[in-house]
C-alpha positions in Angstrom: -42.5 -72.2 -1.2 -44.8 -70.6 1.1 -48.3 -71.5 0.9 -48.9 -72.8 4.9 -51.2 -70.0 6.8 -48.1 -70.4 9.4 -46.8 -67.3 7.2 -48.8 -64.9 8.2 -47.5 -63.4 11.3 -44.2 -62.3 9.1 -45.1 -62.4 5.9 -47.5 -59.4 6.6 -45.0 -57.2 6.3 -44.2 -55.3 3.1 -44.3 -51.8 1.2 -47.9 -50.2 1.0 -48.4 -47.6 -2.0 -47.7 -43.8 0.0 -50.9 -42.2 -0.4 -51.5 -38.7 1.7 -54.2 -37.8 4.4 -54.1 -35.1 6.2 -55.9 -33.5 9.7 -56.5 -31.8 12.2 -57.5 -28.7 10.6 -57.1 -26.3 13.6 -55.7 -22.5 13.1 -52.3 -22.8 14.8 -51.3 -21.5 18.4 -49.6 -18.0 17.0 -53.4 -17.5 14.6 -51.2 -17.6 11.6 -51.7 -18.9 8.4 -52.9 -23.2 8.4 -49.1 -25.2 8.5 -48.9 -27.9 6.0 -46.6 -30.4 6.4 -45.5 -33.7 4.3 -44.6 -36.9 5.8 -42.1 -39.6 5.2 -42.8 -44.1 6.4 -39.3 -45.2 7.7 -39.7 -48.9 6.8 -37.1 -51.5 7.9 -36.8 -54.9 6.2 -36.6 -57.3 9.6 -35.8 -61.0 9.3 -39.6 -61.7 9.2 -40.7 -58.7 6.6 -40.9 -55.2 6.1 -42.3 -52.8 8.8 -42.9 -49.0 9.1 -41.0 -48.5 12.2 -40.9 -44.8 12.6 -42.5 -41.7 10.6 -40.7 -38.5 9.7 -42.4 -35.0 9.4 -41.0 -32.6 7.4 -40.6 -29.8 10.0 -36.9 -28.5 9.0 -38.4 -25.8 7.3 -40.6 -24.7 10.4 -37.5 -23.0 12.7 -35.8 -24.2 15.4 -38.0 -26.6 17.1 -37.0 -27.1 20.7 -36.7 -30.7 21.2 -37.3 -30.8 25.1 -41.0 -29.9 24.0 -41.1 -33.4 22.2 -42.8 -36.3 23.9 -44.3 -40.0 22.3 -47.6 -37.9 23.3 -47.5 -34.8 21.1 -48.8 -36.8 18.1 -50.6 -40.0 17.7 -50.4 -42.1 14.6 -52.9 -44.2 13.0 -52.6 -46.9 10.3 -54.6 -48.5 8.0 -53.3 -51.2 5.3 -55.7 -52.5 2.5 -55.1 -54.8 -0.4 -53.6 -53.6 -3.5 -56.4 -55.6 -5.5 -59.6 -57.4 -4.7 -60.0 -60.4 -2.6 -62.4 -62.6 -3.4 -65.1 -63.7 -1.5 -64.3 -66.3 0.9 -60.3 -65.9 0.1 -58.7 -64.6 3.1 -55.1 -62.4 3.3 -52.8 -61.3 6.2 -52.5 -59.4 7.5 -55.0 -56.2 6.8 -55.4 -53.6 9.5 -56.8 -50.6 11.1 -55.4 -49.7 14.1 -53.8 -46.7 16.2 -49.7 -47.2 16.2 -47.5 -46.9 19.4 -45.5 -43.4 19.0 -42.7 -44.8 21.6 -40.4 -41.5 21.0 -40.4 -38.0 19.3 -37.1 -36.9 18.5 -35.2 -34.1 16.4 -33.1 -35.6 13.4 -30.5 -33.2 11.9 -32.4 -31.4 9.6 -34.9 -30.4 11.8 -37.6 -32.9 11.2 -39.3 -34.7 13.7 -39.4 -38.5 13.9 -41.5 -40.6 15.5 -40.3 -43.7 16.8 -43.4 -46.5 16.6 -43.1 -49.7 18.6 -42.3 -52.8 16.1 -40.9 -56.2 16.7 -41.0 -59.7 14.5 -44.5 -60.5 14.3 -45.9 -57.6 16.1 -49.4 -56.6 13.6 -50.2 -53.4 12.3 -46.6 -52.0 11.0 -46.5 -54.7 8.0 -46.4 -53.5 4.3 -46.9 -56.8 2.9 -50.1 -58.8 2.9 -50.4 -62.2 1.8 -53.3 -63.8 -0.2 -54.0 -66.8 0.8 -55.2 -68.6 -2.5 -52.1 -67.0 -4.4 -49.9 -67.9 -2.1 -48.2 -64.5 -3.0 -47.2 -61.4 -1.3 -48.6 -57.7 -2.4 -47.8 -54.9 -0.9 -50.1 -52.9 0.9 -51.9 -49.8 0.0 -51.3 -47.9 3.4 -53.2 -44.6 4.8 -51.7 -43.0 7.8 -52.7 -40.3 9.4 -51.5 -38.0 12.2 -52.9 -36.1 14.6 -51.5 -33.6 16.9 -52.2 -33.7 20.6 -49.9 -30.6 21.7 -48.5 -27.2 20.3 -44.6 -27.6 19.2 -42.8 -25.5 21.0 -39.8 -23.4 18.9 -36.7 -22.1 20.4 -37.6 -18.5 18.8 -41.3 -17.5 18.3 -44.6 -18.7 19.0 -45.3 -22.7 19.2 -47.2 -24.0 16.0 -50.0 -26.3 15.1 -49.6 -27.9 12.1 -53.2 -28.3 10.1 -52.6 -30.7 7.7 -50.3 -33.3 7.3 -49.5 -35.1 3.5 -48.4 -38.5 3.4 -45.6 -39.4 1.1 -43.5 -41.9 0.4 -42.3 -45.0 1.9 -38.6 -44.8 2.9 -36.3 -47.7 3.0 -32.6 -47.3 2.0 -31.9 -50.4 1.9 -34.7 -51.5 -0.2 -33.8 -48.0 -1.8 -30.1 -49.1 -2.5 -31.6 -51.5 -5.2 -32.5 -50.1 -8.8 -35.6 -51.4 -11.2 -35.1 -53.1 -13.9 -37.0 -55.4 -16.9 -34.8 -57.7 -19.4 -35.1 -58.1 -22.8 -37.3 -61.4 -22.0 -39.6 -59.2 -19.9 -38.3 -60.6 -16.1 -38.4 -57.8 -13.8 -35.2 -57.4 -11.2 -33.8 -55.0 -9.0 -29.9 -54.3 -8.8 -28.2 -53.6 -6.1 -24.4 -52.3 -7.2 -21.2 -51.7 -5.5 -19.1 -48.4 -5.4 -17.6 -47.8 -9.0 -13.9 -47.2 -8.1 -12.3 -48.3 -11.6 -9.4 -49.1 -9.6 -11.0 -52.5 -7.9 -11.5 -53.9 -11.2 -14.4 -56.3 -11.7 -17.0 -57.2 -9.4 -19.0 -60.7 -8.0 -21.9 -61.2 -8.8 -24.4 -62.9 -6.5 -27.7 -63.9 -8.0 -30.8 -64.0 -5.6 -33.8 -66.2 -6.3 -36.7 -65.2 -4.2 -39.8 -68.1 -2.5 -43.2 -69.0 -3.9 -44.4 -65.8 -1.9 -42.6 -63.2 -3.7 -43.5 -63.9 -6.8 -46.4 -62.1 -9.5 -49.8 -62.9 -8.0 -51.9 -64.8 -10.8 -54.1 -64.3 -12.9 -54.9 -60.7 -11.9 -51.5 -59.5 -13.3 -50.2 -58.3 -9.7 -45.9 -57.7 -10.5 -44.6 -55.4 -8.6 -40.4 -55.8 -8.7 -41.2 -55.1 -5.0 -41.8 -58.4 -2.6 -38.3 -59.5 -3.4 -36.4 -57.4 -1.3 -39.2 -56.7 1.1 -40.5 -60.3 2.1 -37.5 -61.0 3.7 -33.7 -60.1 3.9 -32.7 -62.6 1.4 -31.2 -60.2 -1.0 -30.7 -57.8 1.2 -28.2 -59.2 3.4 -25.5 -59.2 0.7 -25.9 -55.6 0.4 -25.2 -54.6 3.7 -21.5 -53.0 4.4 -20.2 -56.5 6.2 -21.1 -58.6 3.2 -19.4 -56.0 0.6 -16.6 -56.3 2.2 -16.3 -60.1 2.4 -16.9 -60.2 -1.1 -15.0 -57.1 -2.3 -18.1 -55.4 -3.5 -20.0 -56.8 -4.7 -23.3 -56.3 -7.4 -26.9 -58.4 -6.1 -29.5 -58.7 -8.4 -33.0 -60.0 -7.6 -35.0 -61.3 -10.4 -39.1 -61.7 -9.7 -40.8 -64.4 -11.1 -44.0 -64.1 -13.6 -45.5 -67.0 -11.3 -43.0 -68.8 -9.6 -40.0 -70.7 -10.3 -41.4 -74.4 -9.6 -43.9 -73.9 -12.1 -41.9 -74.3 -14.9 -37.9 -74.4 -13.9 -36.5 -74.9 -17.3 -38.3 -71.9 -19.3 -36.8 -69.9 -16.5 -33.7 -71.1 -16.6 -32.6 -69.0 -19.6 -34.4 -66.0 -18.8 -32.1 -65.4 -15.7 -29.0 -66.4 -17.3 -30.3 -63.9 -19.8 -30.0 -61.2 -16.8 -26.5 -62.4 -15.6 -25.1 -62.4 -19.2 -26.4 -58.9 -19.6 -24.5 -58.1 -16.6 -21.7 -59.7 -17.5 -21.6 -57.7 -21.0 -22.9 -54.0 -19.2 -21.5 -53.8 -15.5 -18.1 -54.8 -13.9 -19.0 -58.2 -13.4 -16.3 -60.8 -13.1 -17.7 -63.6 -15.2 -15.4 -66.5 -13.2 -17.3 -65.1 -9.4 -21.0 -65.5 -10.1 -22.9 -67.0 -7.2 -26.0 -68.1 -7.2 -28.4 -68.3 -3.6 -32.4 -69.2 -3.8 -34.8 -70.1 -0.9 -37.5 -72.8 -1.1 -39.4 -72.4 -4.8 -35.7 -70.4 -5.5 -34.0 -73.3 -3.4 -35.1 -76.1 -6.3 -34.2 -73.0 -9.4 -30.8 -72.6 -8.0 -30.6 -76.2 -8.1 -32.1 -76.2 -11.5 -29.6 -73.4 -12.4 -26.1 -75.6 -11.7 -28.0 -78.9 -13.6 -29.0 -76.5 -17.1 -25.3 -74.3 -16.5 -22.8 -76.4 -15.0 -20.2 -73.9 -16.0 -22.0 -70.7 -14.9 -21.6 -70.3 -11.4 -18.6 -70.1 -8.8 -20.8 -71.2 -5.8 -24.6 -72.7 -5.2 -26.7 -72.2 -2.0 -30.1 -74.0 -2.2 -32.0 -72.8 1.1 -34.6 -75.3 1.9 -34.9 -76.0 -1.7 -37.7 -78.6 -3.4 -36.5 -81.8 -5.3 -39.7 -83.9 -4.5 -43.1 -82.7 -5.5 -44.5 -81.4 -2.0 -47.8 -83.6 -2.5 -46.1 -86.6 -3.4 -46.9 -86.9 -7.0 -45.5 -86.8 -10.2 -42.2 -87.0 -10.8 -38.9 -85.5 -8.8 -38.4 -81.6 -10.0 -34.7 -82.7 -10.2 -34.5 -86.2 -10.5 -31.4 -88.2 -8.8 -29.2 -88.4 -12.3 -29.3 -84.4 -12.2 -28.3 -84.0 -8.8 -25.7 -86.5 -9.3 -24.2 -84.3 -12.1 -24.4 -81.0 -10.3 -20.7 -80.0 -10.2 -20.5 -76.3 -8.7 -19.4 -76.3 -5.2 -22.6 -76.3 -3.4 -23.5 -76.0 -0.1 -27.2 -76.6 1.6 -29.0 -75.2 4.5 -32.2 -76.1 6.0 -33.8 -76.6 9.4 -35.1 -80.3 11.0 -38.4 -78.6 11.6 -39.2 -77.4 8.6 -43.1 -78.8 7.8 -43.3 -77.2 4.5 -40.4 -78.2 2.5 -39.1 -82.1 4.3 -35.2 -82.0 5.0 -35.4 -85.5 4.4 -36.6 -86.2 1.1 -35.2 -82.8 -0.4 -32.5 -80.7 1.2 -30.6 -84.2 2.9 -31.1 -86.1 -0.3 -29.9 -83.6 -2.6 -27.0 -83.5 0.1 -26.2 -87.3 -0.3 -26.0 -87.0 -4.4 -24.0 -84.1 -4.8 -20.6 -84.5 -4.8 -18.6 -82.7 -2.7 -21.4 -80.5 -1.1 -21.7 -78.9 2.7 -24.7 -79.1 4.4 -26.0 -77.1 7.2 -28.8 -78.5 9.3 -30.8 -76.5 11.9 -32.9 -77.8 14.8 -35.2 -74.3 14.5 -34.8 -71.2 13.1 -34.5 -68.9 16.1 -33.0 -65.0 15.5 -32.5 -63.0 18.4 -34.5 -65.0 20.6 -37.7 -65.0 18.2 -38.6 -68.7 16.7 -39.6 -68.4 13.3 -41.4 -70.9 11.2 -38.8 -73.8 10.5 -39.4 -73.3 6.8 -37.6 -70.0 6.9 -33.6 -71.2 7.4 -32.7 -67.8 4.8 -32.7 -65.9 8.2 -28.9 -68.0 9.0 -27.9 -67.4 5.7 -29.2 -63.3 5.1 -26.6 -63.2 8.3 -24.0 -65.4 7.4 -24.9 -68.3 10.3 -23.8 -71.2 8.8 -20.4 -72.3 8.8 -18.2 -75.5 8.6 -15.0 -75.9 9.9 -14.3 -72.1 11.3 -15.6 -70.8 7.7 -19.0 -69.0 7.1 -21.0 -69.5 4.1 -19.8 -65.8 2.6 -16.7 -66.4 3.2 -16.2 -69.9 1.6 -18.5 -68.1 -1.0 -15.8 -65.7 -1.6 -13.2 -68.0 -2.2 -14.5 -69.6 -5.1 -13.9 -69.5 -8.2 -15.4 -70.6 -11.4 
């Protein structure tokens, strides 16, 4: 649940559309024929949102290129990230911009190309793919235009050194965005699948089910539903695909739904539109029906909860982040009311942080704590990753890199362990 403008530092960052450009158009150094060259954006999904860190030109194909001629100097990089659709007037969205980008190093990769490192950091502006819209309270990604310009011949270990006159932007580049594949259910719910190497010897797989914040939902009414916010926004989803959550979990398949709006808005219609995806799942991969887990944040905190109430029997494990159980402006009813929580029966365990302003602890995360039977809970003072304080709302940071823990066991592990 992510309305507060507190987002926008982070939540700027996300996956423009690749569109090319090109420039300078110079003869090169040896007066042969104009050198075209494509380019790649290296984007990297950090704790606070995706960022093009680096941007690799397609040079392979040019000779050897002798790297000691490199330097951060020989190009320069410029980048310029617009909304996907129209704002209107007087709405506001972060974070749009226009700006040259640090080249911090020029280095050979193993096919030849060149890369260019660019300085990035958690809440550094201008290498964000994401923007967020203020009245939607939704991330988009980005339409972004860079374009580079070369400062210095590229020196090659045999012939003359080139100028390259054009360069073509193409697309953006993130494996482990990348590692996840599209897809729609029958119901229409867009998700992306991540799965786990097919050795038939390993048997069946877990299955972890990630439900995504307010913020990475479809952006309404203009029909904005990319399949694409979900893994980019944060690392959420991400962080049970990486190689040291696989093998906690054996390998294991993640699958992201996207909301048409957002969860909050109307819990139980969702309800059985993702247990439509995890059946299919169930019937079509090597999933292990008895180790399905299921982990939301915020809006996907209160639909995990809603998940265990409407399927007691479905799930192995639960892990509301920061989830909603109160109505965040005080009225109206609870969104799970005290007899629910009090029925919930899948092992669950809850994480938040004390200085979370957008979602209380109190009233939601603690409370849901105190009816559960049974259930772990895991309160922060601040969420604070490698010595960068985030927004308290955003305790899925400790959980995308298995923080929490009780008794010597971390939340993957214990997550492991269970069993339907």
């Amino acid at each position: 649940m992510s309305t507060s403008v507190t987002r926008r530092s982070v939540l700027a960052g996300g996956a423009g559309a690749a569109i090319g450009l090109a420039l300078p158009a110079s003869a090169d150094a040896g007066g042969h024929h104009p050198t075209s060259v494509s380019f790649t954006l290296d984007a990297t999904t950090l704790d606070g949102g995706e960022q093009v860190t680096s941007v690799t030109l397609d040079t392979g194909r040019l000779g050897p290129i002798d790297p000691a001629g490199l330097t951060p100097g020989t190009f320069s990089v410029h980048a310029k990230a617009t909304s996907p659709i129209p704002i209107a007037p007087g709405d506001q969205i972060f974070s749009e911009y226009d700006l040259d980008r640090t080249v911090t190093a020029a280095r050979l990769d193993r096919h030849g190309n060149i890369v260019l490192e660019l300085s990035h950091a958690e809440g550094q502006p201008g290498g964000g793919t994401l923007g967020y819209i203020l009245s939607r309270g939704r991330n988009v990604r980005l339409d972004l235009v860079y374009t580079i310009t070369q400062n210095a011949p590229i020196a090659r270990r045999h012939g003359s050194a080139v100028t390259i006159t054009r360069f073509v932007q193409g697309r953006l580049s993130n494996p482990e965005v990348d590692a996840f594949s599209h897809h729609v259910s029958g119901s229409g719910l867009k998700y992306r699948l991540y799965s786990p190497d097919h050795s038939p010897r390993r048997g069946r797989r877990p299955l972890i089910v990630w439900l995504h914040g307010a913020g990475e939902g479809a952006s309404l009414p203009d029909d904005y539903y990319d399949n694409e916010t979900t893994l980019r926004a944060n690392r959420g989803a991400l962080g049970f695909a990486t190689p040291e959550a696989q093998r906690i979990f054996s390998g294991a398949y993640v699958v992201a739904p996207q909301s048409t709006s957002y969860w909050m808005e109307d819990g139980p219609r969702f309800a059985p539109l993702i247990r439509e995806i995890v059946q299919d799942l169930v019937r079509r991969r090597r999933v292990d029906p008895d180790r399905i887990y299921v982990v939301g944040c915020s809006n996907g905190g209160y639909m995990t909860l809603e998940m265990t109430v409407t399927y007691p029997d479905l799930f192995a494990a639960s892990v509301p982040i920061c989830g909603v159980v109160e109505p965040l402006d005080g009225q109206g009813p609870p969104l799970i009311t005290d007899a629910e929580l009090a029925t919930i029966n899948t092992p669950t365990w809850l994480v938040t942080s004390r200085d979370d302003d957008t979602v209380p602890p109190e009233t939601n995360t603690i409370h849901a704590h105190d009816l559960i039977g049974g259930a772990l809970v895991t309160l922060y003072d601040h969420v604070v990753w490698n010595g960068y304080q985030f927004p308290g709302h955003w305790s899925w940071i400790y959980v995308a890199r298995n923080d929490p823990s009780h008794n010597g066991t971390h939340i993957w592990q214990w997550m492991a362990r269970r069993r339907r």
